[in-house]
Structure formats: C-alpha cells, structure tokens
C-alpha positions as CSV (number, residue, x, y, z in Angstrom):
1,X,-25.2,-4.5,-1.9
2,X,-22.8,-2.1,-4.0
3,X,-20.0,-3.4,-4.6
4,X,-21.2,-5.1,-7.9
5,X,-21.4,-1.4,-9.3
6,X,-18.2,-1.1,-10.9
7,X,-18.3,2.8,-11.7
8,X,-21.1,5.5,-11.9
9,X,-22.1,7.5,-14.7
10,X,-20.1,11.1,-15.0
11,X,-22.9,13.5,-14.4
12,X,-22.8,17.2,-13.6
13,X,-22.4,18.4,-10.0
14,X,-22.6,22.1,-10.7
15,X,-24.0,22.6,-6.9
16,X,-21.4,20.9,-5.4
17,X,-18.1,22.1,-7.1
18,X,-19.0,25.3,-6.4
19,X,-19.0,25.5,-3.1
20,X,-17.2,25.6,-0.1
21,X,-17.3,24.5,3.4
22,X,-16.2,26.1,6.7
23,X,-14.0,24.0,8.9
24,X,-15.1,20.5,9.8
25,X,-14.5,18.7,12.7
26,X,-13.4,14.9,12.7
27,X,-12.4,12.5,15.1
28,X,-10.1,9.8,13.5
29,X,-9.3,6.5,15.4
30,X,-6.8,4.4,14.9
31,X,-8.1,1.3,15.9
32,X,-5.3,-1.4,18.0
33,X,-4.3,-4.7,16.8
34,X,-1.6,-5.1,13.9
35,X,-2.3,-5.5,10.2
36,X,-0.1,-6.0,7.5
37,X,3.8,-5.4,7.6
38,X,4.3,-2.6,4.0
39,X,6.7,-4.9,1.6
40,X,7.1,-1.4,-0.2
41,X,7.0,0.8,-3.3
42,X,7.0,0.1,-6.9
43,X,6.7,1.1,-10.5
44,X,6.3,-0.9,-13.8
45,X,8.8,0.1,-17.2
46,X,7.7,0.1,-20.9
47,X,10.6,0.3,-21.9
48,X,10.0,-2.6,-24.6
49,X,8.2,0.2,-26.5
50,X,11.1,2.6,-26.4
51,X,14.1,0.0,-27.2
52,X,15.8,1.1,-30.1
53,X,14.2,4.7,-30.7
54,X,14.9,8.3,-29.4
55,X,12.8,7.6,-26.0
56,X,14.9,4.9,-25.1
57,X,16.6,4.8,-21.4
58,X,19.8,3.4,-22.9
59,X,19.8,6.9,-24.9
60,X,21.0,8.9,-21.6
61,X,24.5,9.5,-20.3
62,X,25.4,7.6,-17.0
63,X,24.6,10.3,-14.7
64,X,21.3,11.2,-15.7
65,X,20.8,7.0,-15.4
66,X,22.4,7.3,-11.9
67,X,20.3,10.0,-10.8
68,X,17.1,8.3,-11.7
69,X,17.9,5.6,-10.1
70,X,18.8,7.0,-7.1
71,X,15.5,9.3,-6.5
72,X,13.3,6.9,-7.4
73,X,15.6,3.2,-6.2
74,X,17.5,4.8,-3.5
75,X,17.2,4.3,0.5
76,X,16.9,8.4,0.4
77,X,14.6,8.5,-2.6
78,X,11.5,6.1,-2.8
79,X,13.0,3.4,-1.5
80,X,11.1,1.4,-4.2
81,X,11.2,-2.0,-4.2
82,X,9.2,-3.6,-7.4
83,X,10.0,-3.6,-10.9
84,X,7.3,-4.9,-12.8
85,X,8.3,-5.5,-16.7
86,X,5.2,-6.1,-19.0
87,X,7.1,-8.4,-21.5
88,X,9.8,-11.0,-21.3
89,X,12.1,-8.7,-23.1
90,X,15.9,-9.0,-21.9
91,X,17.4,-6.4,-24.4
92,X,14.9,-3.8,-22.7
93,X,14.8,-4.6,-18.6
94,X,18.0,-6.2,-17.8
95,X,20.2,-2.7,-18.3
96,X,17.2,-1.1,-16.4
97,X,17.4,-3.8,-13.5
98,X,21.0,-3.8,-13.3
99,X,21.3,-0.2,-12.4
100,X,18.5,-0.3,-10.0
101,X,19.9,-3.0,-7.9
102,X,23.4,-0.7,-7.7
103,X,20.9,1.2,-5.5
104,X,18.6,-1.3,-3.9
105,X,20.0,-4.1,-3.3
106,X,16.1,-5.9,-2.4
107,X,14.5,-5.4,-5.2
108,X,11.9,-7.1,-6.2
109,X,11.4,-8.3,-10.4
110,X,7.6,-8.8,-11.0
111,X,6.6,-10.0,-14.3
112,X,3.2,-9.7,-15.5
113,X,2.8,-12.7,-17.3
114,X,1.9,-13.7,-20.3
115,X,-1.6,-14.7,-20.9
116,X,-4.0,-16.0,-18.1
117,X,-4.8,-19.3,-19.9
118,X,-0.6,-19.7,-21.3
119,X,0.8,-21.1,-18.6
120,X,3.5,-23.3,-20.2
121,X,4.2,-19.5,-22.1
122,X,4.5,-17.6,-18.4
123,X,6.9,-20.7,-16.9
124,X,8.9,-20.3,-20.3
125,X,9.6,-16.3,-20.1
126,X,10.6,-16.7,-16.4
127,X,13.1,-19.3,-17.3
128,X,14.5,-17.1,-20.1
129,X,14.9,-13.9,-18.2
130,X,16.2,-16.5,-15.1
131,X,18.4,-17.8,-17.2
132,X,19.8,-14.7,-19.1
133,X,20.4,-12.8,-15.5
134,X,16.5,-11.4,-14.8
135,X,15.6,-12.8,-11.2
136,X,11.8,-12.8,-11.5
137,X,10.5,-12.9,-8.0
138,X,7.1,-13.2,-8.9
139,X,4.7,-13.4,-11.5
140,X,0.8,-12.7,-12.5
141,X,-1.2,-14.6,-14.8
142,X,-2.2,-11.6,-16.9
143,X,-2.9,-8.0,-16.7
144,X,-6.3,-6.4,-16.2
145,X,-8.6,-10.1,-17.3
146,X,-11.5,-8.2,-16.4
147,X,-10.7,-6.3,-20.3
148,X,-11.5,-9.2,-22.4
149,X,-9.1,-11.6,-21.2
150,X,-11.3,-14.0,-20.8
151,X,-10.5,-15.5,-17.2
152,X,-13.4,-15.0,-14.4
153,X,-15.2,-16.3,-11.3
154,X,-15.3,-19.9,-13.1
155,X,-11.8,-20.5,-14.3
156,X,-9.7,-18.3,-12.4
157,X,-8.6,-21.0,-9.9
158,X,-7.9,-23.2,-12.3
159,X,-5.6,-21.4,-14.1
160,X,-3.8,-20.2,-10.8
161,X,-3.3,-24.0,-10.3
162,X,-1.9,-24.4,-14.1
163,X,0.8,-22.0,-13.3
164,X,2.1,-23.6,-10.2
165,X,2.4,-26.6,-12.1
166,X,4.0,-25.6,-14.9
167,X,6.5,-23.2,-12.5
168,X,7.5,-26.8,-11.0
169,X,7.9,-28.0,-13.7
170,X,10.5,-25.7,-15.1
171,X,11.9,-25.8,-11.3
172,X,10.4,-22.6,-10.4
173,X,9.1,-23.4,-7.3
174,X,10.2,-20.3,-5.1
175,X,8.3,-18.2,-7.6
176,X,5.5,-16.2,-6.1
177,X,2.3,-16.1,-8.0
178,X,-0.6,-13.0,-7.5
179,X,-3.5,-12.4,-9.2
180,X,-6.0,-11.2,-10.4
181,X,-4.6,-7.9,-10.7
182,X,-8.4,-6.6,-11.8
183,X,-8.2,-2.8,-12.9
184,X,-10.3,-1.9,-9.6
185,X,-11.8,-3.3,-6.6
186,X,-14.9,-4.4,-8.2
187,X,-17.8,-6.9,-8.5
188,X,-15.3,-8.7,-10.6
189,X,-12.5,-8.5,-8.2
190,X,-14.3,-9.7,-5.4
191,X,-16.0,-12.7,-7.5
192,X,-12.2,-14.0,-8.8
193,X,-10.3,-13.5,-5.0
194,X,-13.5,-16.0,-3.1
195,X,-13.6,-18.2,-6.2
196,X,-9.6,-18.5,-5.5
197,X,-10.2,-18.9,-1.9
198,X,-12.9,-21.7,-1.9
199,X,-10.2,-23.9,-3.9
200,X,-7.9,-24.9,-1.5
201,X,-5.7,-26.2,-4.0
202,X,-5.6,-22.8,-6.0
203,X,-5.3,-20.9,-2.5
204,X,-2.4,-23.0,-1.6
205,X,-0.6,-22.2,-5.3
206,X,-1.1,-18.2,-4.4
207,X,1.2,-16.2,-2.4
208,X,-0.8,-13.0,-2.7
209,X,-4.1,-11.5,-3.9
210,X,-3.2,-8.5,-6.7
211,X,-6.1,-5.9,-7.7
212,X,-5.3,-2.2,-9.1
213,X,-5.8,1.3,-7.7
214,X,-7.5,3.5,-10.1
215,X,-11.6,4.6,-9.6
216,X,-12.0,1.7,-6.5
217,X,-9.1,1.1,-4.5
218,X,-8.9,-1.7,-1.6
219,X,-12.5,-1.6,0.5
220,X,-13.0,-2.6,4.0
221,X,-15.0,-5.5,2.3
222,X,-12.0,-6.8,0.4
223,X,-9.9,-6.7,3.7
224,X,-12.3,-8.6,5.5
225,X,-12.4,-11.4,2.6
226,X,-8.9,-11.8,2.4
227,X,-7.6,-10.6,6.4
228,X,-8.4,-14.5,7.2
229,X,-5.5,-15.2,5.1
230,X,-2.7,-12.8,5.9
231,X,-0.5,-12.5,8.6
232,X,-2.8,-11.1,11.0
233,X,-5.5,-12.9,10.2
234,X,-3.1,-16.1,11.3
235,X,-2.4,-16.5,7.7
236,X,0.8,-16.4,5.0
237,X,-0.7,-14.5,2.2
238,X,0.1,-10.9,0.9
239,X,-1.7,-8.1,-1.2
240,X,-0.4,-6.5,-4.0
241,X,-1.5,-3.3,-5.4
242,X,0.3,-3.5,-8.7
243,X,-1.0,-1.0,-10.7
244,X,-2.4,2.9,-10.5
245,X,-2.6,6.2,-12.2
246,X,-4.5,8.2,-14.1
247,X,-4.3,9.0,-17.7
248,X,-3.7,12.6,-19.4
249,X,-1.7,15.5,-19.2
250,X,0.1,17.0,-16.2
251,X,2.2,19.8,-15.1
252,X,5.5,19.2,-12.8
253,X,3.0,21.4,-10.0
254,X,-0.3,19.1,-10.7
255,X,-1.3,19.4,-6.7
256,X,-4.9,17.6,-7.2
257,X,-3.3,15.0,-8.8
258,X,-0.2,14.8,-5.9
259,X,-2.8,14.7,-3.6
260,X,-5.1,11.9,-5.2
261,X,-1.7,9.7,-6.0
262,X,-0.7,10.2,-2.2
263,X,-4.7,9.2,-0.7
264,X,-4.8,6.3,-2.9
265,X,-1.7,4.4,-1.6
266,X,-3.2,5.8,2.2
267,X,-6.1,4.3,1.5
268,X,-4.5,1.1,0.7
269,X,-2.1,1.4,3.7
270,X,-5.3,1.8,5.9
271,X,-7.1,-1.6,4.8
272,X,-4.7,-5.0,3.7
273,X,-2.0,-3.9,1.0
274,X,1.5,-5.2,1.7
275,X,3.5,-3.9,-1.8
276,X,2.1,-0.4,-4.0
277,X,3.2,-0.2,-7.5
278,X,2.4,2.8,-9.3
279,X,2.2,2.5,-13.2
280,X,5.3,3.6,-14.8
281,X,8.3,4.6,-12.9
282,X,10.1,7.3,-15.3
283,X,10.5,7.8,-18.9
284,X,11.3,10.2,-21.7
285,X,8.1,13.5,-21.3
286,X,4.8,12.1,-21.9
287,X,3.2,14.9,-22.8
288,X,-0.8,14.5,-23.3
289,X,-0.1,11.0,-20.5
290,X,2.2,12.6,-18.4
291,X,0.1,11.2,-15.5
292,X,1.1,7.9,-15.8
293,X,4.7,8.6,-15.1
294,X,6.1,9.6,-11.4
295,X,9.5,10.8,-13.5
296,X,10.4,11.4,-16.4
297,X,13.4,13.3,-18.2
298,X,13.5,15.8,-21.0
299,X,13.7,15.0,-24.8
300,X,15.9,17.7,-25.8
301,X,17.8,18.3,-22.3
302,X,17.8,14.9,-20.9
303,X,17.4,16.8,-17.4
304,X,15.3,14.9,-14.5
305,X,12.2,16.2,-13.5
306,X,10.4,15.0,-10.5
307,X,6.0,15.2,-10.9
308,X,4.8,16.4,-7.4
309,X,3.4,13.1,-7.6
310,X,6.9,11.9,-6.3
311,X,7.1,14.3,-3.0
312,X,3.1,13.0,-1.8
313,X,4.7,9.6,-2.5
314,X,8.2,9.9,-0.7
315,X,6.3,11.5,2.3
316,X,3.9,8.7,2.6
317,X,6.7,6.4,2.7
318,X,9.1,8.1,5.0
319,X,6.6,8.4,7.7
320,X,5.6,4.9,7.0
321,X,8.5,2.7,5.7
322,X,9.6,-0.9,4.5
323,X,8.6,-3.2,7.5
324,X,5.8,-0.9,9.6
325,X,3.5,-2.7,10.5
326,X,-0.1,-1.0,9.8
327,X,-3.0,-0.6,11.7
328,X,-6.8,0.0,11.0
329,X,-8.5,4.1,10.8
330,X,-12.0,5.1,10.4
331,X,-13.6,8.4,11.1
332,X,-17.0,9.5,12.4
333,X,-18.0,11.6,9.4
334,X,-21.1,9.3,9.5
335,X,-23.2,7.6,6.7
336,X,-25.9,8.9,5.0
337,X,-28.0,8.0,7.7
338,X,-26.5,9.6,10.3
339,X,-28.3,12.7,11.5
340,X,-26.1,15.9,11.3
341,X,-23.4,13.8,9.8
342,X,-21.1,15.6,6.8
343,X,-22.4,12.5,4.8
344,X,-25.8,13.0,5.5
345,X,-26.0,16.7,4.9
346,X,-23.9,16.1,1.4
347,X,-26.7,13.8,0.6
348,X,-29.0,16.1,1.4
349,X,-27.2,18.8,-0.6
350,X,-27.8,16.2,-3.9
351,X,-30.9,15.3,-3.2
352,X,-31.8,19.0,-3.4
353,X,-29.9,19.8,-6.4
354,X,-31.4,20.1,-10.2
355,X,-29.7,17.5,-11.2
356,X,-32.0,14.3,-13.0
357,X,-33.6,12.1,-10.0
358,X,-32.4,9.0,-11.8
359,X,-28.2,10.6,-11.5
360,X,-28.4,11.5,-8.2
361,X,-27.9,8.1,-6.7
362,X,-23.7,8.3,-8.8
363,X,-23.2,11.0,-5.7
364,X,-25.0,9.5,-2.8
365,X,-22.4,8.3,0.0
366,X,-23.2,5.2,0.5
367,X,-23.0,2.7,3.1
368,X,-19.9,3.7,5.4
369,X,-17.4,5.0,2.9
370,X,-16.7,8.0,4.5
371,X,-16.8,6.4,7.5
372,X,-14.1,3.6,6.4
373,X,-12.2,6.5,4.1
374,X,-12.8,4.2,1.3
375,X,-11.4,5.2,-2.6
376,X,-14.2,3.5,-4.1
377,X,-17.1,4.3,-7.2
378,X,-18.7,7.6,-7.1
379,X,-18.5,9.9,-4.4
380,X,-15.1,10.0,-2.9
381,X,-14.4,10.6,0.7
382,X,-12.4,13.6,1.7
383,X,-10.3,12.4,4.1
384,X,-7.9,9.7,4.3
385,X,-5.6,8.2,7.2
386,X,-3.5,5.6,7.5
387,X,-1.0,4.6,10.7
388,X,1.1,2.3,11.8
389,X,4.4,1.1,14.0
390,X,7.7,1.9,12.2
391,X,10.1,-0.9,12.4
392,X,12.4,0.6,15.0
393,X,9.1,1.1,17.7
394,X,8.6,4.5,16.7
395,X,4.8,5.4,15.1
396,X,4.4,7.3,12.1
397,X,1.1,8.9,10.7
398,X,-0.4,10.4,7.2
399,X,-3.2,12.6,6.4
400,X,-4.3,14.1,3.5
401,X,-7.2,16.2,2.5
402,X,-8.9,15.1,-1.2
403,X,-11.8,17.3,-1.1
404,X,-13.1,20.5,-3.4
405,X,-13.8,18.0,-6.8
406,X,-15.7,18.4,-9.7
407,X,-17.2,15.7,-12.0
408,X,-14.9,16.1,-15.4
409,X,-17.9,17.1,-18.0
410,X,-19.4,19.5,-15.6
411,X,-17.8,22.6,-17.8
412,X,-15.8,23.8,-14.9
413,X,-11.8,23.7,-15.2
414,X,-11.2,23.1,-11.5
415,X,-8.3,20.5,-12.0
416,X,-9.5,17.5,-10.2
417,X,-8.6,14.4,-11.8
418,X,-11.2,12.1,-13.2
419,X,-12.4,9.7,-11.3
420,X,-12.3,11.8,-8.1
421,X,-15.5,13.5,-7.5
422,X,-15.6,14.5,-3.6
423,X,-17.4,16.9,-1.5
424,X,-16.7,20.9,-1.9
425,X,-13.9,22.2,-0.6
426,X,-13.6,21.7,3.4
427,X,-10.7,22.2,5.3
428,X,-11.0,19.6,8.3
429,X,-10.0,19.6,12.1
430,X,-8.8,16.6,12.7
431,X,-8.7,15.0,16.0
432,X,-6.3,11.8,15.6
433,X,-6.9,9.0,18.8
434,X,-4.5,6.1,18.9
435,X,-5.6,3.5,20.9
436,X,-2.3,1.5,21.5
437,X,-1.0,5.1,22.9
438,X,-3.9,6.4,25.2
439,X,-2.3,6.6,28.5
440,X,1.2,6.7,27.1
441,X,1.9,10.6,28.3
442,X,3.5,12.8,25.9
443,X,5.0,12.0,22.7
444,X,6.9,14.3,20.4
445,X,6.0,13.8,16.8
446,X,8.5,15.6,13.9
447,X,5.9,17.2,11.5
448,X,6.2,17.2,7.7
449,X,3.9,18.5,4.8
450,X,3.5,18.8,1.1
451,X,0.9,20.9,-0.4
452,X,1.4,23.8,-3.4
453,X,3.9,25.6,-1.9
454,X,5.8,22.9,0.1
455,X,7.7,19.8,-0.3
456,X,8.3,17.2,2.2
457,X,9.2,20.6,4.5
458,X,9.8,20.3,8.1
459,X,7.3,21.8,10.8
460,X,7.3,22.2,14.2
461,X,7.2,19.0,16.5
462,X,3.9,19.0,18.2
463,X,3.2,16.5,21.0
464,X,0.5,13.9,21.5
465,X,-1.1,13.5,25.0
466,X,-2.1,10.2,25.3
467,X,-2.2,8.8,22.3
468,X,-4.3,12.1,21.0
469,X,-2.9,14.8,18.2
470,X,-5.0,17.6,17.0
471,X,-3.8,19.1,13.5
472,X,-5.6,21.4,10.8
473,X,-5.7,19.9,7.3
474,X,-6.2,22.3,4.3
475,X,-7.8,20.9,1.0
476,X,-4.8,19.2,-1.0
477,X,-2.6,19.3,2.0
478,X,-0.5,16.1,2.8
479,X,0.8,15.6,6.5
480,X,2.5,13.5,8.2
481,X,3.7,12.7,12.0
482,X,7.2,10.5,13.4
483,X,7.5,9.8,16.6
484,X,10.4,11.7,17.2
485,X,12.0,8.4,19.8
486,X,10.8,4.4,19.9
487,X,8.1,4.0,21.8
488,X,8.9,2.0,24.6
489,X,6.7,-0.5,25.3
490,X,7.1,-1.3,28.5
491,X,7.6,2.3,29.6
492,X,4.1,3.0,31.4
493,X,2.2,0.6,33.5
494,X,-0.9,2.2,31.6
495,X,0.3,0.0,28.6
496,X,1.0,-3.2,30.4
497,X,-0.6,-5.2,27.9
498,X,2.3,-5.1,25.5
499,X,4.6,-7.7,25.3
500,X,8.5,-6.9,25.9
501,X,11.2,-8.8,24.0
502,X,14.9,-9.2,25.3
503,X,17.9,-11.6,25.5
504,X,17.8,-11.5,21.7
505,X,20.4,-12.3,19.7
506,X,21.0,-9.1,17.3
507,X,23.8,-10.9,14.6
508,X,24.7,-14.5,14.3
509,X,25.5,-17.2,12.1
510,X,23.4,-19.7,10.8
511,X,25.6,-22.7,12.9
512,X,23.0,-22.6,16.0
513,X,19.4,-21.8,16.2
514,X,18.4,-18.2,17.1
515,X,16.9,-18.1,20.9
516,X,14.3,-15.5,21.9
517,X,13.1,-14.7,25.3
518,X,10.1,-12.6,25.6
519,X,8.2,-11.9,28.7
520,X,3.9,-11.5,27.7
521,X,2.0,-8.8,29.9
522,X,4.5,-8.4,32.9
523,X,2.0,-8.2,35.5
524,X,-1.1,-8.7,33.5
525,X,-3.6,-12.3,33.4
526,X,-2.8,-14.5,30.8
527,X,-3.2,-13.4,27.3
528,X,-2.8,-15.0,23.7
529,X,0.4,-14.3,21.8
530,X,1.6,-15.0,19.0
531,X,5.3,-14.8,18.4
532,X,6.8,-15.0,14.2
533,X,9.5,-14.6,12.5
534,X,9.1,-13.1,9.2
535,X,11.7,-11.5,5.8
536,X,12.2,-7.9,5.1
537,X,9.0,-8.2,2.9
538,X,6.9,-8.6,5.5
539,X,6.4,-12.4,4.7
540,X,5.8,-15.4,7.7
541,X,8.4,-17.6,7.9
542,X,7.8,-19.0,10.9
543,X,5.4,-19.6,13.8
544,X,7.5,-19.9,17.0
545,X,4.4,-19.6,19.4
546,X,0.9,-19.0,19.3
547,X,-1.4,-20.1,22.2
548,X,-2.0,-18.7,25.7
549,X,1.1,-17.0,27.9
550,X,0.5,-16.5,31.7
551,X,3.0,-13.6,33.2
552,X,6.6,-13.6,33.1
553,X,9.5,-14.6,31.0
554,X,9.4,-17.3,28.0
555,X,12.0,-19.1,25.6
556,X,11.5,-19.6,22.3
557,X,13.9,-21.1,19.6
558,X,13.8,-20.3,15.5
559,X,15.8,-23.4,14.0
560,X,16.6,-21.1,11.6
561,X,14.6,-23.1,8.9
562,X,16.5,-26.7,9.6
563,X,13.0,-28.6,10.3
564,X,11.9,-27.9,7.1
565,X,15.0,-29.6,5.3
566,X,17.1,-26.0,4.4
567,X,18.2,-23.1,6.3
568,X,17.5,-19.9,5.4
569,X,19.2,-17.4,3.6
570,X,22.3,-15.0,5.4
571,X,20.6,-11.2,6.0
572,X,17.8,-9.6,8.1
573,X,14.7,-10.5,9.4
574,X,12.1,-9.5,12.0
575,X,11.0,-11.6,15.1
576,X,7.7,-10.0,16.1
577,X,5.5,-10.7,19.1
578,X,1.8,-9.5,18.3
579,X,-0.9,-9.7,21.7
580,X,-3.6,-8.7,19.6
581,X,-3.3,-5.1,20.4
582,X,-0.1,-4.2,20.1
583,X,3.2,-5.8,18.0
584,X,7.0,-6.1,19.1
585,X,9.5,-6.1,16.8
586,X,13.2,-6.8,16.8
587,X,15.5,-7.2,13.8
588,X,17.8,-10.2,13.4
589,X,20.7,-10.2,11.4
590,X,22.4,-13.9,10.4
591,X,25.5,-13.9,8.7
C-alpha cells in the first residue's frame, strides 16, 4: 500500500542522528535458487556539453586518455561495460568510444533516445551514429518521462511498440529497447512496467525493463512483477539500472557517499538488475556536482583522480563479476511489528520523539524493508547484502553497513547524503547462512574491505562451515568474501541435488553443433531442470531442456542457432544447468 509514495517529506530527526547503537546482531540468508546473471557496470558521458571548450576530453594528452580508460574500461579497473551517450552527437562520443573499446572489447553503446513520442527521430539517430562508426546496442525511449515528458501508464506501450516499428524499419532489428528508465522505483514505475506487460505486443518489442537508482532503488515488489519475465522466471527479459548518483559537492575521501554508491548497486544485485550504470563516468572537476562523477581529472594538472566512490564500486564487482549469477538475501531485523525487532524498537524511538505526529510516519519502517534490505522512500535500512555464484563455480559475497544518517535540514553537518536517512550508528554482527552451501564443510573465503582508511585491502581468509560465515561490520564499512577455489558441485553427497556437467566441448567451430552431457541429481529422484545457453551478457539464447530428469547421464545438442535460420556469432558463451536450487555453468568458446 506504499509504494505509490514516491518520497517523504525531509523533516528533522534530531533524536535519531544523535545517537548510537551497541552492536547488533543479524542473521542474513541467502536464500537458493538462481536469479539474474550481472551483464555489468556502466557510466553515461556529457561530453556533448564539453565539445569544443576547456572541459573537453579531447583537451588531454594520450596518456591521461589511456589511463582513464583503463581504470574505469579495463578488465583490472571496473570492467565497465555500458556507455550510455545522451545525444546523437558523433563529434563528441565516437573519440570517447573508440578508446574505450582499446580496453573492452564488449562494450556496450546505449543511447538514450530521443523523445518518448519521436520514434522515427530515435530510429534516425541510431542509423546516423550506425552509420558514421557508433554501434548503438540499445536504446530508451526517453530519459526520466516521469519529469514532464509526457508518456505514462496509458501510452507507454504504445510508444514502445512505435519504436520497434520504426527500428525495422530502418533495419534495426537487433537493437534492444528498455524503458521506462523512471528516476526511482516508484508509483509511476511500477504503473508504466505492468501497463508494458499486459500488452503482449509491447512486451514482445522490449528486451529489458530500465528504472534509476536514486531515493528508491529496485524493491522486492518490482522483482516479483517483472521475475515472470527473466531468465529465472523462465523468461528472456533483462533489467537495466541505467542511471544513479547524487548531486552536490564531494571530496576525493567522501566515505558516506562511497558507502551509499556501493549499497545501492548491492541492493540492486540482491533483487532482478542484470546491467548498473552510474551517471557520469569521468570528466573535467565538478566542483559544487562532484557527486555525479565516479572520475574526473584536474583543470589545471590534467592528473586522474579516482572519488572513493570508484573503490566501493570496483570491490562490489570484483567479488561479484560479469556473468555471476545472483541469488536472493533478506535479514531478520524484523518489521515494525515484530516484537524486539531493530525495526520495531526504531519505530518506537520515533514515535517517542518531539517531532510533529503528522512527520513521524516519513521515518516509520514500513512493511518489510529492513527485512528485504530495500533502498527505497524514507527510512533506509542499514544493511545491505547481495550474493551470488561467480562464473568459474566459486561464490563471492558483499556487505556493507549504511547506518548513522541524518535528515539534510536537521542543522547537523554529519555528512550523509541526501536522500539517505537510516538508523543511528550501529555496528552489526552479521551471521551470513547460504543455503546452497550448508553441509558443504569448510570453505576458505579471501577477505577484502574498503572503509576510511582502506581500499579494496586484503584481510585474512576466514572459512565458512557449512555454508555459515560470521564477520563484524562497522558503520560505512564495505566487505566482501571469494571463495578462495570453485566450489565443486558434486564434491559432497550433502549437496547431491546439484546437477554436474561434463563431456563438454570447451572450443570449437561453428561447422557442428555443440553436444552437452549433463548428469541431474546423481543419486537423487527425479527433479526438474532446465538446461540454457546464454551470451556474455547474461542473455537466453537458447532452451536445450526444461522438463523432468530422472538420475543419471543426459545428451543435449545446441545447433548453434541453425534452427532459427543463422548461426551465431564466433566468441564465448555460457551453457548453464539451473535445478532450481543451484546453477551449473560452463563456458563455451566457438571460433
């Protein structure tokens, strides 16, 4: 009953940024049964505003080009993947694109279109850039409609189905559309994504569903509405997150704002997002909207200076990289009906405050936010988890710790970033339970963390007994767990309900089909599984099998795209076995 409140009033919350909690306990479970494969990181340019003046890219030497490019592009940087450009401006993104594929070879060009009711206008500018060397991948309808744009509930399918029609038309069919790309997940981003969804037409024209990251991230509601859809729901669809930040000022040691930047894209993680983009990827010093940048260089020195933004980032994404395949997390912090629960004693502790009766309700935690770890209006949770199976079998984890906020016009000059008004300042013990590893023995984990003090550093390895870790997580503290080895998964008769793959052809040419043998639950009753082949991005392909196995070995054949009328493209993809509760994957590489 919420969700259609699409932010709260800023009120004062003197009480509650003043104080501080002793430890907390939490229990975190990472529920079993794979979600959605991450596509990657990304950042949008506006360069078209700097072409031709002082702040210009094309104003640095090589190096300094080179450099960027290789923190933020490179396979040991952020191993971004999206560009989205704004306009259909060669002069100003082609230089920029050029140089980042030197580095990444799968990038991704998103445009972001160029009016939700034009089009003719969007099909036009793709062809353009297409034809003047840009290779737009995919394209939205417009940014942020929700801000007078004028496309809603009522005509937002229709307009979805205009574009795929006029992308045809210009013979642009293998360009992906998403949308709505709503500022937030709000009452109007859940309106536009059903109304898209009850048109089958318009649901057939979209590849993936698009909303931004700012005061509401993605909601356990949203991933229910559109799960049915993606790839573990049984369906093709992706979600893009293609747009977050904040706005104002920020020092090159911001931590409240590293640690927001790195819970939002965990949040995301954690519920249905396949591909983050964060607003703009580097530019000249932005002074009073510094915040919107991850990079940026130096007006007078043209040296590169990383935000701590970029180290909460890369940590994120080199415990969870292109192709792991996420899983589900909530917590038992409770609901405000929860007896004893931290939600229901915060609750308690604004109810008796002095703040006005009719502002209370802004910090209330409702429903099961804190339960889901949900970035949504009001009251933030403080703790946020997401998990997941890396694509060479090994697990990788993220934590971080977002409590000890302040509401911006409370007079106090704590730091926290608007928009991000959580509980006092708590440090939590967190116990961490992964269901697809109970009974799996011991597992050594490589620890990292980023906090104040620390950047991406190297810990200890600590061991999880199975499938539990225990770990201590200071306020602004980021941390993350690898699997130090694969986890093999047919290593302990405990997890005998994962499939195993084998006889799998590693490299090959596109002459034959590809032949998989997989054997489903040695030893177990018959169980349903569903075995696909999907890109780098994370995207189906194909279906090879999905019904009912009984025990023992099975063959099946990928054609490798021929029963459709093409074959597909020489490089990598993933053949994946999913059982429901746990997902096998093994990379394929066709020459």
């Amino acid at each position: 009953m919420h969700r259609y409140l699409a932010g709260a009033a800023l009120v004062a919350l003197a009480l509650m940024s003043r104080k501080s909690f002793a430890n907390e306990p939490v229990t975190i479970t990472v529920h079993a049964g794979a979600r959605q494969t991450f596509g990657g990181f990304g950042a949008s340019s506006t360069e078209h505003s700097c072409l031709g003046n002082p702040c210009s890219y094309y104003t640095l030497p090589q190096a300094t080009k080179d450099q960027l490019c290789k923190e933020f592009w490179g396979k040991d940087g952020l191993d971004a993947r999206v560009f989205r450009i704004w306009r259909a401006n060669v002069a100003a993104y082609k230089g920029m694109i050029d140089d980042a594929r030197k580095v990444q070879p799968d990038l991704l060009v998103l445009y972001a279109g160029s009016g939700c009711s034009n089009a003719g206008g969007t099909a036009a500018d793709i062809k353009m850039m297409r034809n003047s060397g840009i290779d737009i991948y995919a394209t939205g309808l417009c940014n942020e409609p929700n801000v007078s744009l004028g496309m809603n509930k009522d005509n937002v399918a229709q307009y979805v189905k205009q574009l795929r029609s006029a992308l045809n038309a210009q013979g642009l069919q293998d360009v992906k559309i998403i949308t709505p790309e709503a500022s937030n997940v709000d009452g109007y981003a859940y309106e536009t994504v059903e109304a898209i969804i009850k048109d089958q037409d318009a649901l057939d024209a979209l590849d993936a569903f698009a909303t931004h990251s700012y005061s509401m991230c993605t909601t356990k509601e949203m991933a229910d509405i559109v799960g049915p859809y993606m790839a573990w729901g049984g369906g093709d669809k992706e979600y893009w997150q293609t747009e977050s930040s904040d706005n104002g000022p920020e020092t090159d040691t911001d931590v409240p704002t590293g640690a927001l930047c790195g819970a939002r894209l965990i949040n995301d993680l954690n519920f249905c997002v396949t591909h983050f983009v964060h607003f703009i990827m580097y530019t000249q010093d932005g002074g009073s909207d510094q915040k919107t940048r991850v990079m940026y260089w130096s007006a007078d020195t043209k040296e590169v200076r990383r935000l701590l933004k970029y180290y909460y980032y890369k940590q994120v994404i080199d415990a969870l990289p292109v192709g792991t395949v996420m899983r589900n997390a909530t917590t038992d912090l409770g609901n405000g009906d929860t007896d004893g629960s931290l939600a229901a004693r915060i609750n308690q502790e604004i109810l008796d405050s002095d703040m006005p009766d009719n502002d209370k309700w802004a910090y209330f935690v409702w429903d099961d936010r804190f339960i889901n770890m949900e970035y949504t209006y009001g009251l933030k949770p403080p703790i946020f988890l997401a998990a997941g199976e890396r694509p060479d079998g090994s697990w990788g984890i993220g934590i971080t710790n977002l409590s000890g906020g302040c509401s911006p016009l409370d007079g106090d000059s704590c730091g926290q970033p608007v928009g991000a008004v959580t509980i006092p300042k708590t440090t939590f013990d967190a116990t961490i339970v992964v269901e697809e590893l109970q009974g799996s023995g011991e597992i050594e984990f490589e620890v990292y963390r980023t906090n104040a003090t620390k950047r991406i550093e190297k810990e200890a390895t600590v061991t999880m007994v199975d499938g539990t870790l225990e770990v201590t997580v200071p306020q602004y503290d980021l941390i993350t767990f690898r699997s130090v080895e694969p986890i093999d998964a047919g290593a302990d008769a405990a997890r005998s309900d994962r499939a195993q793959m084998h006889s799998i052809v590693t490299t090959g040419d596109r002459t034959r089909p590809c032949e998989i043998r997989f054997t489903a639950a040695p030893g177990a009753v018959s169980q349903h599984v569903r075995v696909t082949v999907t890109d780098l991005q994370g995207r189906t392909l194909e279906r090879l099998f999905d019904g009912m196995a009984e025990p023992g070995s099975r063959l099946v054949t990928w054609d490798l795209g021929r029963g459709k009328g093409h074959v597909v493209p020489a490089g990598a993809y993933f053949v994946n076995i999913d059982t429901g509760t746990s997902r096998v994957s093994e990379r394929i590489v066709l020459r």
